[in-house]
C-alpha positions in Angstrom: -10.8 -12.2 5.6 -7.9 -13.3 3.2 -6.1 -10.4 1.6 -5.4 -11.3 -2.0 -3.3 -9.4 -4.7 -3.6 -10.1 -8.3 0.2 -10.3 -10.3 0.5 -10.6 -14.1 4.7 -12.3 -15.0 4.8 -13.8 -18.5 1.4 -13.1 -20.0 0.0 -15.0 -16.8 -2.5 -13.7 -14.2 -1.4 -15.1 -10.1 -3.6 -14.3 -7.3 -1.5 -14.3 -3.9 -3.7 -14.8 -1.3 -3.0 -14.2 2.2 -4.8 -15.8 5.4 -2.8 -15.4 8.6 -2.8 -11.2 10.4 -0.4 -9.4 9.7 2.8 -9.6 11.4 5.3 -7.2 13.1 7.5 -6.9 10.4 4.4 -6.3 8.2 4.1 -3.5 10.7 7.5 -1.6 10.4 6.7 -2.1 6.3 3.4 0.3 7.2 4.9 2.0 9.2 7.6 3.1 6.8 4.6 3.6 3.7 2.8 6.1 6.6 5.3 7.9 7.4 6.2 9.1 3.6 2.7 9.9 3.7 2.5 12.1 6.6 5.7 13.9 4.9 4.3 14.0 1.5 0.9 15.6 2.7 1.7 17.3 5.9 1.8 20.9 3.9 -1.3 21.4 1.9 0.6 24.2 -0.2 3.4 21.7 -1.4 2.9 19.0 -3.6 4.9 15.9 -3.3 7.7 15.6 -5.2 8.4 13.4 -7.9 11.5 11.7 -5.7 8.7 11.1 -2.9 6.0 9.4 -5.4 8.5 6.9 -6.4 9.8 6.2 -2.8 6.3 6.0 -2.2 5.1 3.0 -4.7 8.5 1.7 -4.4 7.8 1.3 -0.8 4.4 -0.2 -1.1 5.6 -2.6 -3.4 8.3 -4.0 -0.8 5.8 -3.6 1.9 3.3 -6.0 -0.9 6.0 -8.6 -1.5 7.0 -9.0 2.3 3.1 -9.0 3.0 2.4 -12.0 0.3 5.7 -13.4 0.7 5.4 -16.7 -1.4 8.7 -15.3 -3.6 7.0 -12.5 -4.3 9.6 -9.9 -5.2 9.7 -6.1 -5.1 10.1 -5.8 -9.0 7.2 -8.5 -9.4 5.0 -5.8 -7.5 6.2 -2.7 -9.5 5.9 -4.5 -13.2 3.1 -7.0 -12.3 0.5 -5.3 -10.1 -2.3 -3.0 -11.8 -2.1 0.9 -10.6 -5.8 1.0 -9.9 -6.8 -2.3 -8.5 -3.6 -3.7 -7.1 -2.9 -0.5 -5.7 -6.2 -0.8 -3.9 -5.5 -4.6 -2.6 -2.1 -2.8 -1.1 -3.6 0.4 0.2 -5.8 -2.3 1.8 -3.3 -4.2 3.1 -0.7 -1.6 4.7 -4.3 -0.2 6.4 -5.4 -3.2 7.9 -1.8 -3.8 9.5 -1.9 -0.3 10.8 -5.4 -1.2 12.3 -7.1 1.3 10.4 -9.4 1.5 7.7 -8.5 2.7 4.3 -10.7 5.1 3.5 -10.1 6.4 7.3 -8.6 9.7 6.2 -11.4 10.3 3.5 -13.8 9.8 6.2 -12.4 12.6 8.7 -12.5 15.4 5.8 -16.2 14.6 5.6 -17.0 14.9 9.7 -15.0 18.6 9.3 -16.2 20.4 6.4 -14.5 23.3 5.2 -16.3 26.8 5.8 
């Protein structure tokens, strides 16, 4: 299945579409996105911070333009790249690189209920 990502530059719409797995440094990139994560939601009773939600994106858009290469840059992610879709085509992206599925974590709070 080809992973594509939609970026608007200059009024114009480009679809970057990616058909090879991903690759070990893909995998570090991930890796780095996951592990804010498990920081930023590890204690239910703190919030993350604004410092960590920008880390956060700022890492998923270098993880994005590494991923669809192409010249991509960082900054072309972060200005070009839609928060709800785009940021579903990366979430997508980073979770089939970590072998996982992306709604794996919404999945596991279903199977364990809260009494």
């Amino acid at each position: 299945m080809p992973f594509k990502l939609k970026v608007k530059s200059d009024g114009k719409e480009t679809v970057y579409e990616r058909k090879e797995e991903p690759m070990l440094v893909n995998l570090i990139d991930a890796l780095k996105v996951q592990h804010l994560e498990i920081e930023m939601y590890s204690d239910p009773k703190k919030p993350p911070t604004d410092e960590q939600n920008t880390k956060h994106i700022k890492l998923m858009a270098e993880f994005a333009a590494r991923f669809w290469g192409e010249g991509l840059t960082a900054e072309d992610v972060l200005s070009g790249v839609s928060a709800e879709e785009g940021f579903e085509q990366i979430t997508n992206g980073i979770a089939q690189t970590l072998n996982m599925s992306a709604d794996d974590d919404d999945e596991s709070e279903d199977k364990n209920p809260k009494k």
